[in-house]
C-alpha positions in Angstrom: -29.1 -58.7 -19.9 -27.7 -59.3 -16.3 -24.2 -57.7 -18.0 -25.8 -54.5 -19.1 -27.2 -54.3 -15.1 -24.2 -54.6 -13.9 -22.4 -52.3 -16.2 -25.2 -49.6 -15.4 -24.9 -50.6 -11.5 -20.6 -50.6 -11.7 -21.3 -46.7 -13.6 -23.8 -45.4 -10.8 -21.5 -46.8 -8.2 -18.5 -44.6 -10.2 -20.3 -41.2 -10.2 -21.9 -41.6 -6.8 -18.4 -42.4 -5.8 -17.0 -39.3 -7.8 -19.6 -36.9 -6.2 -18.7 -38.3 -2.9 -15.1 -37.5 -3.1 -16.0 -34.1 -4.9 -18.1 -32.4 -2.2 -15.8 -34.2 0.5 -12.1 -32.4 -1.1 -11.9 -29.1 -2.3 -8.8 -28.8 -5.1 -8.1 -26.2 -7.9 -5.7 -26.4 -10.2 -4.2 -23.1 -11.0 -3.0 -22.9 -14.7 -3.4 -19.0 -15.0 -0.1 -17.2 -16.1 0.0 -15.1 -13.5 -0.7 -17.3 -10.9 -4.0 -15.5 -9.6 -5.1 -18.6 -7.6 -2.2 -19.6 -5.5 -2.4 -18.7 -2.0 1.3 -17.2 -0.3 2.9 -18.7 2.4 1.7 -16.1 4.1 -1.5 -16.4 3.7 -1.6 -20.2 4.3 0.2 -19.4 7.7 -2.2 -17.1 9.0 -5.3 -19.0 7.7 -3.6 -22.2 9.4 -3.1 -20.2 12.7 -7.0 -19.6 13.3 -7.8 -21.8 16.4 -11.5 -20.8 17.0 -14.4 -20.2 14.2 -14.4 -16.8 12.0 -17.3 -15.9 10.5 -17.5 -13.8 7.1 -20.3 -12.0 6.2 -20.1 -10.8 1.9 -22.5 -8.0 1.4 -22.3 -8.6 -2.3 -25.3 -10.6 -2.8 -27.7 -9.7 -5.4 -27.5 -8.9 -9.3 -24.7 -6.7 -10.6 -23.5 -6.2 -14.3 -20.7 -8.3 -15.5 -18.0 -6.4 -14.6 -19.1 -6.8 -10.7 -20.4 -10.3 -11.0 -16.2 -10.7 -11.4 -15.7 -9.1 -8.1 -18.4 -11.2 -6.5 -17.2 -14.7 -8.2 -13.4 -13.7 -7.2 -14.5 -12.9 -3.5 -16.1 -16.6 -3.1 -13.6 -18.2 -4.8 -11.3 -17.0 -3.0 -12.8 -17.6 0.7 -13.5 -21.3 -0.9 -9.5 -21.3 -1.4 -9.0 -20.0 3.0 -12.1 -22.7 4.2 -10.2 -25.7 1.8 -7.5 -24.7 4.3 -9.4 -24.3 7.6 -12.7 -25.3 8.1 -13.4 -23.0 11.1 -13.5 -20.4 8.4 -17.5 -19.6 7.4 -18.7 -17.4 4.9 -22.2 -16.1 3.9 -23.2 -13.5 1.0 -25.8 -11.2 2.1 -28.0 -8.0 -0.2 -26.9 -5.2 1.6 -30.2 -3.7 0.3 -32.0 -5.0 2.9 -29.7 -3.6 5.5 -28.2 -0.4 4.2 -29.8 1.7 6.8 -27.5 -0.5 9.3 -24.5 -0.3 7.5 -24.6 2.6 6.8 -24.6 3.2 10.8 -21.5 1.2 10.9 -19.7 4.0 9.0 -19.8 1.9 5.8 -20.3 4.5 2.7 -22.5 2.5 -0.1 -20.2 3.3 -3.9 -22.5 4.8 -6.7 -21.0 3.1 -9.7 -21.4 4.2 -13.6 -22.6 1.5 -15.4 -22.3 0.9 -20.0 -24.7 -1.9 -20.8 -25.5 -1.6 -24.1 -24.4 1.8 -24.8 -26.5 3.6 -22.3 -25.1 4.6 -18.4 -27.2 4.3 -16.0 -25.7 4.0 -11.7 -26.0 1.2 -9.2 -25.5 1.6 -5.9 -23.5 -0.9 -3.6 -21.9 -2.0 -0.4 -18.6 -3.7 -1.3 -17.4 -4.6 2.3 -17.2 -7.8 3.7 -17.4 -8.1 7.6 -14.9 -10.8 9.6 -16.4 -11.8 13.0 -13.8 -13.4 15.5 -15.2 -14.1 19.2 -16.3 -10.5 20.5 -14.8 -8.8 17.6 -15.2 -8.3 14.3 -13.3 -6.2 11.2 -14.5 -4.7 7.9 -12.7 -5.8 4.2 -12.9 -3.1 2.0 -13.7 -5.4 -1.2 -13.6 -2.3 -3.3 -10.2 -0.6 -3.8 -10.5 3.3 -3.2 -8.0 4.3 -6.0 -8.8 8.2 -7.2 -6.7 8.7 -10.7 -8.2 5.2 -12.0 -10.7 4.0 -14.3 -13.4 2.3 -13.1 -11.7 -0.9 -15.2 -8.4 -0.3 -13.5 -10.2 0.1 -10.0 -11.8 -3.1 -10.3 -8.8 -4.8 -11.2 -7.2 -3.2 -8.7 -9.4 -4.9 -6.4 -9.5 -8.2 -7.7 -5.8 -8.1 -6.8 -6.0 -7.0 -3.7 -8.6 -9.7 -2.7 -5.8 -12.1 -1.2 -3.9 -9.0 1.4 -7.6 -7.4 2.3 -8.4 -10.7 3.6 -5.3 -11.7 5.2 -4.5 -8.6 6.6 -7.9 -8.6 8.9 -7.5 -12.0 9.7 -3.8 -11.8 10.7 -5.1 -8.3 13.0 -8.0 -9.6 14.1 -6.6 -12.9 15.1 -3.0 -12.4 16.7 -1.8 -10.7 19.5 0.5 -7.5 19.3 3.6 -8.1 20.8 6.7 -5.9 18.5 6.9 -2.5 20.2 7.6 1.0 18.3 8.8 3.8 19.8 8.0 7.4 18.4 11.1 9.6 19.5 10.5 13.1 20.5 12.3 15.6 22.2 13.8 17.3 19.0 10.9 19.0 17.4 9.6 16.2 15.8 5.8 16.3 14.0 3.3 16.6 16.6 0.8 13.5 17.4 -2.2 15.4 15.2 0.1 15.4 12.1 1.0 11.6 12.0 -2.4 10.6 13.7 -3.3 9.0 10.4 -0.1 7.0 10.4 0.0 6.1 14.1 -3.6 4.8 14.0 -3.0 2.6 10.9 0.0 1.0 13.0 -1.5 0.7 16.4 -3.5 -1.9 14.7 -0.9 -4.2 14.4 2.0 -3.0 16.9 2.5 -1.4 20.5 3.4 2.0 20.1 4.9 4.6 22.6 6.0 8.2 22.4 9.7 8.4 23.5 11.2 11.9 24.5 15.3 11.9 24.1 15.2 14.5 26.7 16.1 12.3 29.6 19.3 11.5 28.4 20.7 14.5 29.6 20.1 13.6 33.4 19.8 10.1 33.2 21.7 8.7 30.1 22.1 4.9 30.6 19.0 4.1 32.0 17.3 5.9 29.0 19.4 3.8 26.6 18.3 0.7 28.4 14.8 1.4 28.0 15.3 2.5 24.1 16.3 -1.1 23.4 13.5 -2.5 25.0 11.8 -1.3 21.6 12.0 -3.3 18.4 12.0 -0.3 16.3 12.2 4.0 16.5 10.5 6.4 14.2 12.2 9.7 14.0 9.1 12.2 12.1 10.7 15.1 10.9 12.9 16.8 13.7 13.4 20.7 13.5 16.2 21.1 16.6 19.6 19.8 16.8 20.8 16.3 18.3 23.3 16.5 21.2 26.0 14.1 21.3 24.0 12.1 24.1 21.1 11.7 22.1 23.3 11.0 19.2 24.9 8.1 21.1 21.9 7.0 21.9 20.3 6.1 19.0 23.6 4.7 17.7 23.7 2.5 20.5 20.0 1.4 19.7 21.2 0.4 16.2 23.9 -1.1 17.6 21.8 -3.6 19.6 19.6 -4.4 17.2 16.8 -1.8 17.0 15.5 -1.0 13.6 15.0 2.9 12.7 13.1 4.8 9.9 14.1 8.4 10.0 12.2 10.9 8.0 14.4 14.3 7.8 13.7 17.5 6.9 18.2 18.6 5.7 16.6 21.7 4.6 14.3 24.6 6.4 11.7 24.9 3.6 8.0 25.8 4.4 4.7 26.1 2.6 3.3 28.0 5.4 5.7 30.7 5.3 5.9 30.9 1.5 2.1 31.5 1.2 2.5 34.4 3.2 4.7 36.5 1.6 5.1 35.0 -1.8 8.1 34.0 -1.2 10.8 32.0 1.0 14.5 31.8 1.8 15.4 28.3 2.0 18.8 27.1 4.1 20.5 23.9 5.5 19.0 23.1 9.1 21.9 22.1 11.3 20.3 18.6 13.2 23.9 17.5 14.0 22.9 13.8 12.2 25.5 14.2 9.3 28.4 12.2 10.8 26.0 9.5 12.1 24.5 8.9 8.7 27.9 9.0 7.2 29.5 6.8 9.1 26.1 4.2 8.4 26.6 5.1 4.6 24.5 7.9 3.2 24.4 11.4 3.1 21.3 13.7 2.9 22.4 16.6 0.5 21.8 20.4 1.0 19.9 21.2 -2.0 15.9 21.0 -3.0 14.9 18.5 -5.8 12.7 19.9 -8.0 10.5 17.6 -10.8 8.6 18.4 -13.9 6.7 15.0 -12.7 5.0 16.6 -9.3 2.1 17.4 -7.7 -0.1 20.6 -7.1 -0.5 23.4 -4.4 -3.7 25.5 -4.4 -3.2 29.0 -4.3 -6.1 31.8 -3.9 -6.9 33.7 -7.6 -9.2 36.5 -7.2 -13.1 36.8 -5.3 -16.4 35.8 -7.1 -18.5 38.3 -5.0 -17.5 37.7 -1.5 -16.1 33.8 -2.5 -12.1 33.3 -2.6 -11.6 31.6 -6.1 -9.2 28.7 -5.6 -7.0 27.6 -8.1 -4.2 24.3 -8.3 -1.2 24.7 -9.9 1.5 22.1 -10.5 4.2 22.7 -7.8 7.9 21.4 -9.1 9.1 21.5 -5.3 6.9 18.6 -4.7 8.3 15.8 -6.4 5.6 13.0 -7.4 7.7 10.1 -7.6 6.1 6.6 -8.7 7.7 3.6 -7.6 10.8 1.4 -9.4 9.0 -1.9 -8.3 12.7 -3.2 -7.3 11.9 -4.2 -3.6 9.0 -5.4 -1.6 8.5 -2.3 0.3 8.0 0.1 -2.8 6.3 -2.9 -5.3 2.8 -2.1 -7.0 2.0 1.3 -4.9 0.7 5.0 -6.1 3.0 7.4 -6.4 4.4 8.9 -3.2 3.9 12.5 -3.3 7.1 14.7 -1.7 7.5 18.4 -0.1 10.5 20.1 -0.4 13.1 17.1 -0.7 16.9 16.8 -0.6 18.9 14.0 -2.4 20.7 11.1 -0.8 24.2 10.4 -1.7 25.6 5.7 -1.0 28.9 5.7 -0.1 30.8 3.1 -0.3 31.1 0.9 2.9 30.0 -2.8 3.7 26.3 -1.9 4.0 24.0 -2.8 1.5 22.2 -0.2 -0.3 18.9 0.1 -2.0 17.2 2.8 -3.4 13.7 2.8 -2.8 12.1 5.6 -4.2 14.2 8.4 -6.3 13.1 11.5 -8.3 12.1 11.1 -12.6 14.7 11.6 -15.1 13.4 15.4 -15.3 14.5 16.6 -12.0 17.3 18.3 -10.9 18.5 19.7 -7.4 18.4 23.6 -6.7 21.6 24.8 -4.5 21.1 26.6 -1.0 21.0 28.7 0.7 17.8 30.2 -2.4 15.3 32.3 -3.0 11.8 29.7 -3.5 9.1 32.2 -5.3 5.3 31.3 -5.9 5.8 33.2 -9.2 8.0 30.5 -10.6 4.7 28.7 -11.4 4.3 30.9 -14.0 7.6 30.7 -15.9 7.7 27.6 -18.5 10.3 25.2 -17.4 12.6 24.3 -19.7 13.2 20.0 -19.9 16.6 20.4 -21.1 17.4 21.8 -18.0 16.0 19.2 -15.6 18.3 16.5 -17.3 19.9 15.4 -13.9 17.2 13.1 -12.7 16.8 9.4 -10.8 17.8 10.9 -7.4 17.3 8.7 -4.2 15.5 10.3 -2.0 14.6 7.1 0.5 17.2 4.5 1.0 17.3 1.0 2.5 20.9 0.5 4.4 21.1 -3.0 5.8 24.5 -4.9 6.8 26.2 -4.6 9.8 26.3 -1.0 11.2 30.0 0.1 12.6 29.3 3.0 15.6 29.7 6.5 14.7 31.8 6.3 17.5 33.9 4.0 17.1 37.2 5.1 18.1 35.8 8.1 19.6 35.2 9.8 22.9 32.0 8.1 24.4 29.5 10.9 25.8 28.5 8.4 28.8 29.0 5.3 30.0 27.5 2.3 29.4 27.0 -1.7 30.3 25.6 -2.1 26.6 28.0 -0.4 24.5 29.0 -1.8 21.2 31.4 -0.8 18.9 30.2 -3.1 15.9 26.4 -3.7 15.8 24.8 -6.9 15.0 22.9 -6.9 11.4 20.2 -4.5 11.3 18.2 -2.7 9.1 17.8 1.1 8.8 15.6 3.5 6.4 16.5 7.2 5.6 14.0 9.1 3.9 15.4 12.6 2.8 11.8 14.5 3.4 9.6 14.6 6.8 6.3 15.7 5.4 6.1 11.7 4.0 4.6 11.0 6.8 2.5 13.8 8.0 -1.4 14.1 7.0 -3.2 17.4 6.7 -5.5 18.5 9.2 -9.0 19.8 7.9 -11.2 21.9 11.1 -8.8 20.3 14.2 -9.3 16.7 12.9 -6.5 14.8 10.5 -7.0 13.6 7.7 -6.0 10.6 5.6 -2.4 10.3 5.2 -1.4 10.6 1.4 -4.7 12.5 0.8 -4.8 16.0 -1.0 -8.2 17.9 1.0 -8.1 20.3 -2.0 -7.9 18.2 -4.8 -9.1 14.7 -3.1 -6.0 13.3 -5.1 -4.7 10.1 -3.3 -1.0 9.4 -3.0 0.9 6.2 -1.7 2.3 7.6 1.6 0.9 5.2 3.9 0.8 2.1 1.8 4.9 2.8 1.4 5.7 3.5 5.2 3.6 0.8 6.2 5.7 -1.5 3.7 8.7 0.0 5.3 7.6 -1.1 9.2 6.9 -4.4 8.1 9.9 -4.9 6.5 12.0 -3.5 9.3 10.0 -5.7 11.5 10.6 -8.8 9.2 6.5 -8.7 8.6 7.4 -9.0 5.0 4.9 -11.7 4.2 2.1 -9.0 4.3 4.3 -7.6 2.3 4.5 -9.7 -0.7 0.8 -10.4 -0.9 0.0 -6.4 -0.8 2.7 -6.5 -3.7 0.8 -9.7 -5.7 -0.2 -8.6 -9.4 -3.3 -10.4 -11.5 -3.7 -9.0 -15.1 -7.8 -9.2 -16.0 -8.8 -8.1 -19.3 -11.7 -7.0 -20.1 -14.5 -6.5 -22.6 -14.4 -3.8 -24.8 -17.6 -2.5 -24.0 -18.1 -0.3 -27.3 -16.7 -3.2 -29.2 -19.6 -5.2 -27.8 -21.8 -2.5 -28.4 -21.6 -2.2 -31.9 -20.5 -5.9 -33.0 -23.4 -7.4 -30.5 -26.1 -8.0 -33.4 -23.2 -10.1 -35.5 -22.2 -11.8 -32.5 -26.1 -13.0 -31.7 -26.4 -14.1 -35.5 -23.3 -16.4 -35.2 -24.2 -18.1 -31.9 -27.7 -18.5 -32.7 -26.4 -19.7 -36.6 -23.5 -21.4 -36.7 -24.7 -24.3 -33.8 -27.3 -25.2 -36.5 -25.3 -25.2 -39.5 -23.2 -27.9 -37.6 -26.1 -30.0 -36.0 -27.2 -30.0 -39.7 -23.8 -30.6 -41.3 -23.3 -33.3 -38.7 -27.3 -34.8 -39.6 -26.3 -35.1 -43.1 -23.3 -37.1 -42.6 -24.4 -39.3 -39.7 -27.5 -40.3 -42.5 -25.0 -40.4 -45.4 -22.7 -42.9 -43.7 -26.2 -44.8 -42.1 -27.2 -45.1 -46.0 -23.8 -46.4 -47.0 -23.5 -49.0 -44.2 -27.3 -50.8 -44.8 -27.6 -50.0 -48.4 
């Protein structure tokens, strides 16, 4: 008797013991093909880095169909995964019911969702934000990703796998100081600030940014070299008027020292503006004087237009209704619609990245690397200039066997070593910090300005990479903001913006009309084997006392 005490005591000393060390040590084992639940570096790095408490706030409490209960379960599990890392991480799920009135105050826009349960729709409404609170301020997670030529399936999925960079990326911003500086060049007719204000806002929350006119050069040409390099990288947005040799030298002189440079050119004058006015356009090379200096780096931007049977749509006025302009969209083979090859980090699990009036880019060979980022679909082809662009080309019926020249680059990575454009060369100035062979560096040429620019709706811009007339979303900004990280070696947002979970899911109209056999064989088959196993627990009872 006093064994079977002990036994019992030994066993409740095991599970207390078990339940100790299970609420003390939080481990999951991931065995999921895809790898869903393992944290990056990166993300372990910036969770590691938090020295004082964050507090999270989930307004996803509350009942949701299955399809949301997913979002919800993934969202906890994962913040369980970032606290088993640092404790000073909290995390609370509230029912934005009771506070909608607040968040909506906040600027946070409640989702009405269509909902199949049982083959009837009916609409929910809810908040999917989360809100990360770090000393005096705090950031909201968009838990829901805003994607607008998705299912509602492929949204959610979307933003299942988008958990992990939604939550890093507010921590890493809320949590660490800006220090890498960017310099936006003027001076040559670049974009004004209201058409890369989207763009420029989205990176002044992680870097220092400062407008830097070229103009200076002319009267003071080494000191405004000296305080180019002071910036980690330049943006050059679409520049209408011609580089002098001074500014020219500049900029190499910048790449020669280290600075990193995304250039967004315009080799052709092509404009909407100007075309919806007459009906018509003349199209020509602009002269910006940049062809040697991209030459000697490796590439060439080509003097011809790229058009694309895979592109997106202008709107164009089609008659009155009354006294109401009838609008109309129309696909728009000048504006390439190129979708990512996935080959790099920078360009890896984004929309398509929609293109106005675009050249082609030409590798040489040289000892720069080279890699094509984003190029045209195998129905493309380029159009010669100088050429006549005409609105009523909309209406002729392309023919696919003559857009059989496609896959052209039309945004390059070069990265190596960069020789000077002058190099060998009469130098237009002096100076202390002139190189003829650069350090290794990093450069991006994109072969079209408008990538960058938003539109502007009533004096106010709008979201970069959205369409105001057809509310069509494109992956401008989620591309260029790849392409600063990279260039400023912030890669590891990077790669978890780039992570990819495949979730399948129910087959709602499957479950719909199977449901009633389903019931049957879960409510059926456990008692045909509690009864199968009755009868033979008895039958081999019989035979053993018999």
């Amino acid at each position: 008797m006093k064994t079977n005490y002990s036994k019992i005591g030994v066993l409740l000393l095991v599970i207390i013991l078990i339940n100790f060390l299970g609420s003390s040590y939080y481990k999951r084992f991931d065995l999921t093909e895809d790898n869903r639940y393992t944290l990056s570096e990166a993300t372990k790095k910036i969770t590691e880095n938090i020295k004082e408490t964050i507090v999270v706030k989930v307004y996803l409490q509350g009942d949701f169909p299955a399809e949301f209960k997913r979002l919800q379960t993934e969202t906890k599990l994962h913040l369980e995964e970032l606290k088993a890392i640092n404790k000073k991480i909290q995390f609370r799920f509230i029912n934005p019911m009771d506070i909608g009135e607040k968040l909506i105050q906040k600027g946070l826009k409640p989702s009405r969702l269509q909902i199949e349960e049982n083959g009837k729709l009916s609409e929910i409404v809810i908040f999917p934000y989360a809100e990360v609170i770090y000393k005096n301020k705090s950031e909201f997670v968009s838990l829901l990703k805003d994607i607008f030529i998705n299912s509602q399936d492929e949204q959610l999925q979307s933003s299942i796998q988008n958990l992990e960079y939604a939550f890093a990326n507010v921590i890493h911003k809320i949590t660490s100081k800006k220090s890498k500086k960017i310099a936006i060049i003027k001076g040559n007719g670049e974009l004004d600030d209201l058409h890369i204000a989207d763009f420029l806002k989205k990176l002044s929350e992680y870097y220092l940014l400062a407008p830097f006119t070229l103009d200076s050069v002319e009267k003071y040409p080494t000191k405004t070299l000296k305080e180019l390099t002071k910036f980690d990288l330049a943006i050059i947005a679409k520049p209408t008027e011609k580089f002098s040799e001074e500014e020219k030298f500049t900029m190499d002189q910048f790449i020669m020292n280290g600075g990193k440079s995304l250039w967004l050119v315009d080799n052709i004058e092509a404009e909407l503006d100007s075309l919806m006015q007459t009906g018509e356009s003349l199209t020509y090379p602009r002269d910006l004087g940049l062809t040697d200096l991209f030459f000697n780096y490796g590439a060439r931007i080509n003097s011809n237009l790229i058009t694309d049977l895979y592109s997106s749509q202008i709107t164009l006025a089609t008659g009155n209704v009354g006294n109401k302009t009838q609008f109309n969209n129309f696909q728009w083979n000048y504006f390439p619609l190129v979708n990512s090859t996935n080959n790099h980090p920078i360009n890896n699990n984004i929309e398509a990245v929609n293109f106005k009036f675009t050249s082609s880019i030409d590798t040489l060979k040289n000892n720069i690397s080279k890699t094509v980022l984003l190029q045209s679909s195998p129905l493309s082809k380029p159009v010669g200039v100088p050429s006549i662009v005409s609105l009523k080309s909309i209406s002729e019926k392309a023919d696919p066997k003559e857009y059989s020249h496609g896959n052209k680059p039309l945004a390059v990575l070069l990265e190596g070593a960069f020789k000077s454009a002058y190099n060998g060369r009469i130098k237009p100035f002096k100076s202390s910090n002139l190189k003829e062979n650069g350090v290794n560096n990093k450069l991006i040429l994109i072969a079209d300005g408008d990538v960058i620019a938003n539109e502007v709706s009533k004096g106010q811009p709008l979201e970069l990479g959205l369409d105001k007339w057809t509310n069509q979303r494109f992956g401008n900004k989620d591309f260029l903001l790849n392409a600063v990280n990279y260039l400023l070696d912030d890669s590891g947002l990077i790669n978890i913006r780039s992570k990819t979970v495949k979730i399948n899911f129910l087959n709602k109209e499957k479950a719909f009309t199977e449901s009633s056999k389903w019931q049957l064989i879960n409510i059926i088959l456990p008692l045909i084997i509690l009864l199968l196993f009755g009868l033979i627990f008895n039958f081999i009872k019989k035979r053993k006392y018999s």
